[in-house]
N, C-alpha and C positions, 0 to 999 in steps of 0.2 A: 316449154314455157309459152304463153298464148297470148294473152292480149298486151297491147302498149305499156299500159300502167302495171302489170304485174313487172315486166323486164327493167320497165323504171324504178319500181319502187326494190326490184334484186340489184340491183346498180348501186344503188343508194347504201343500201343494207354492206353490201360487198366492199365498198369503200372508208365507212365506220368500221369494219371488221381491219382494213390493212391498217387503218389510221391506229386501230390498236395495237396491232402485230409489232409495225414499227417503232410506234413508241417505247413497245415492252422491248428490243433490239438495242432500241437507242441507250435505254436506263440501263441493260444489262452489260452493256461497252462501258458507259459515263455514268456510276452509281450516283454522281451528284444534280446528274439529269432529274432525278426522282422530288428533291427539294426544290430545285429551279424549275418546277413546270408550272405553269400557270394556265388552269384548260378554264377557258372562258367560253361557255354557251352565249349566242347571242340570237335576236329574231331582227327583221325589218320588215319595212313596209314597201309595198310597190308601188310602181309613177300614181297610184293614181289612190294613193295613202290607206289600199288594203295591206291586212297580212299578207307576207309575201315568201316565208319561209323564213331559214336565218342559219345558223351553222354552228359547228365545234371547232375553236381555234385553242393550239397547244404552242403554246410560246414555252424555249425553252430557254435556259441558261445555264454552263456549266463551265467545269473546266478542261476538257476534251472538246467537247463541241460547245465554243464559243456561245454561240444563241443561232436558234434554227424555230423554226414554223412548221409544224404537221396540220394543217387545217381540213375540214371536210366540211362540205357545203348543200344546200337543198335549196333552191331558192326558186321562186314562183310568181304568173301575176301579170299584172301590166309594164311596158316598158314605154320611152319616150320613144314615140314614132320613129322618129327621125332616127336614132336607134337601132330601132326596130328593121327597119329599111338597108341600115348601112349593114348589117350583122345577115341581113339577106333572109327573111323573116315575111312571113305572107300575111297578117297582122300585127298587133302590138302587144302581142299574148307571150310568156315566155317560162321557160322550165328548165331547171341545170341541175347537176349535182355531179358531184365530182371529191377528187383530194388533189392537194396541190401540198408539195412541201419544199422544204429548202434546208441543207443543215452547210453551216460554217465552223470548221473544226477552229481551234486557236492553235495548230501547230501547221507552219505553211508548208510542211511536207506531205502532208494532207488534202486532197482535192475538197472543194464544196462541188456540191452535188444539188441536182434541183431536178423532181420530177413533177409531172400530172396526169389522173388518168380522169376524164370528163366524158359527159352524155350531156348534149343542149338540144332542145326543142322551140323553133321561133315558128310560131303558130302551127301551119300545121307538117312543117320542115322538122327532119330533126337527125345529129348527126353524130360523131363519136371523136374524140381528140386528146389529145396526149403525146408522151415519151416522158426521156430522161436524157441528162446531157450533164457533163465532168467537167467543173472548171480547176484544173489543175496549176498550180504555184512553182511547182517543182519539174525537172525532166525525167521521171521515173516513166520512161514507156512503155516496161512492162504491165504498170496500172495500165497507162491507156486503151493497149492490146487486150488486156483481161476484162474492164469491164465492157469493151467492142463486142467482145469475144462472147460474151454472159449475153448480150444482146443478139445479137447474129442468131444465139441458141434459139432464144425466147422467138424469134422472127422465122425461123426457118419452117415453121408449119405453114407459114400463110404465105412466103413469098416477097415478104414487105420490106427486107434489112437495108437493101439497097436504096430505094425510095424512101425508107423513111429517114435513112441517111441524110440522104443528098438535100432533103427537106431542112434535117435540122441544119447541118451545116449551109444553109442557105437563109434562116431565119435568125437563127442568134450570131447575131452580125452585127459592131456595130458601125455604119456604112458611112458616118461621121469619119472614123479611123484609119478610113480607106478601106474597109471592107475585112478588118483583122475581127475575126469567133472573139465570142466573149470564154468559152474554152476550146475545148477539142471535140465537140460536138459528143452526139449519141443519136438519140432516134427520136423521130418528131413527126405527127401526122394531125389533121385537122380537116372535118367536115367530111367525116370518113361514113361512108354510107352504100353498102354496093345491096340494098333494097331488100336483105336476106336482117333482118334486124337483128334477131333473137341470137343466130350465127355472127353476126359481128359486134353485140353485147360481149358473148360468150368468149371471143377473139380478144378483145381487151381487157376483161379479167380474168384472163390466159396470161398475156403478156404484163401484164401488174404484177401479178404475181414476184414476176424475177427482179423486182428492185434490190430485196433487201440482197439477194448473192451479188448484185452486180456489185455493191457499194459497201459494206460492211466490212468483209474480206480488206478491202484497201485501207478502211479505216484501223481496223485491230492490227494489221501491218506495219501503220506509219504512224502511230500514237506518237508513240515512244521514240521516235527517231530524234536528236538534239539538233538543234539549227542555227544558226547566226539571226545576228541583229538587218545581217544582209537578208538573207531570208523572210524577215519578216518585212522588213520595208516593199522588197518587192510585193509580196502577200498585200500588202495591204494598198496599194498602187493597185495592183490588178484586181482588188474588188471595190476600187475607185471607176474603174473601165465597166464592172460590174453594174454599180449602179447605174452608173451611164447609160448601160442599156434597159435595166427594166425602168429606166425615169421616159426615155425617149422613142423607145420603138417596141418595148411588149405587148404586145393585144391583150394578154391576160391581165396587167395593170392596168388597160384602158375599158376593159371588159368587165372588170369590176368594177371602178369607177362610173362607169357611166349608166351600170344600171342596177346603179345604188346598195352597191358592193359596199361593205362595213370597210371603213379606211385603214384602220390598227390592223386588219385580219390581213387587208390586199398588200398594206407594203413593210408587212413581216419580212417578207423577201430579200430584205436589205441589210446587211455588213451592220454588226454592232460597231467597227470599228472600219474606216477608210482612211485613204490619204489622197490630195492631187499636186504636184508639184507641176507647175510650168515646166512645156518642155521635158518630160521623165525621161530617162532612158537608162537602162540599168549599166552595169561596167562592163566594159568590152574584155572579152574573153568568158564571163562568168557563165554558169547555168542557166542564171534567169537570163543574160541574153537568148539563150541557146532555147531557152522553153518561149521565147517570143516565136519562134520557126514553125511554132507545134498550135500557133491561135490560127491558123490556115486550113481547108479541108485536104488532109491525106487518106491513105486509104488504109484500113487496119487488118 
């Protein structure tokens, strides 16, 4: 592949293709995903009120997977300086495209799950960013290990499992909580660029690829599992913790936001249903204490 915009415009194309793979994944788990989708094309304008690109948002709802977000994005243009500057940008010129998803099962034996795989250009910088990360409810650690495990696979050509490790469980943090993961981490990298383009295009939808083994596998596992009313309480407490973090420390919520990201598409991201109780702590002895042990980085 040869020039800039050919590899951009294979990026793009590559990420529409998984946004469908996955949906068709989703609907073939949750048949009622197929009536609950709502795929809204949208455009915007950039800082400076051009066309600025726009994106395909798939909001879902069912009864398997509670409601989830598959979005795919292109967007272009001008940004606000200031922006511009803080995102480390050699103008105020700017190019993305990416997928970004999130699904929320309604049974808490069920991890949520949240990936991204992105390509952004800030004038004439331009870099590569993503992972995927498990927020699990329940102490099933064989999930944990498996979808580690699924990653480590997808990481081993290039060397990155460990670093990109140690990344994610260092970012989704929320550091408010004293430092407790908003799950059990996965792999997270950002401003990835070792000056070989086309080779680390190619590197990232390589590693895209392995979402759906990491996480599907867990979910046809744990459908069906019955749970308590205790179960759920927790579940919905720790996607109180949830919010919490993409409200106060995401760059990707604040990254869309600030340069004039569609709002419905950016904070899909969010729990159809939470809870916050003063003070929470689950009951001493139970699992869900036991899965508080597991928001920490271990090693898998």
């Amino acid at each position: 592949m040869g020039s800039l915009d050919e590899i951009k415009t294979d990026f793009h194309n590559h990420v529409l293709d998984l946004q469908d793979r996955i949906t068709n994944k989703m609907q073939e788990i949750d048949a009622s995903l197929t009536e609950g989708l709502t795929e809204d094309p949208w455009e915007r304008k950039d800082f400076d009120g051009n066309p600025g690109g726009g994106g395909r948002t798939r909001a879902f709802s069912g009864e398997i997977i509670e409601n989830a977000g598959v979005n795919v994005s292109l967007v272009h243009g001008t940004v606000d300086p200031s922006f511009a500057k803080k995102i480390g940008g050699t103008n105020n010129s700017m190019w993305a495209a990416g997928i970004s998803l999130i699904l929320h099962p309604r049974n808490p034996r069920v991890p949520t799950v949240h990936a991204n795989f992105r390509m952004i250009q800030a004038g004439e910088k331009f870099w590569f960013g993503g992972g995927a990360d498990l927020t699990p409810f329940y102490p099933h650690e064989e999930d944990f290990q498996y979808f580690h495990e699924v990653w480590k696979k997808a990481c081993a050509p290039y060397g990155t499992y460990e670093a990109w490790k140690k990344t994610c469980d260092e970012y989704f943090v929320n550091h408010h909580r004293g430092g407790e993961m908003r799950g059990i981490g996965g792999i997270f990298f950002d401003h990835y660029n070792t000056g070989d383009t086309p080779k680390d295009a190619a590197m990232v939808k390589d590693v895209s690829e392995n979402f759906i083994e990491s996480y599907f596998p867990i979910l046809e596992k744990r459908k069906d599992e019955s749970f308590s009313d205790e179960d759920e309480d927790f579940q919905l407490h720790r996607r109180g913790r949830y919010v919490e973090f993409n409200l106060l420390h995401d760059r990707g919520t604040s990254f869309g936001l600030k340069s004039n990201g569609r709002t419905d598409s950016i904070l899909i991201s969010l729990p159809a249903r939470c809870r916050y109780t003063y003070k929470y702590h689950p009951k001493k002895g139970s699992p869900h204490e036991k899965m508080l042990s597991y928001y920490y980085p271990k090693s898998w």
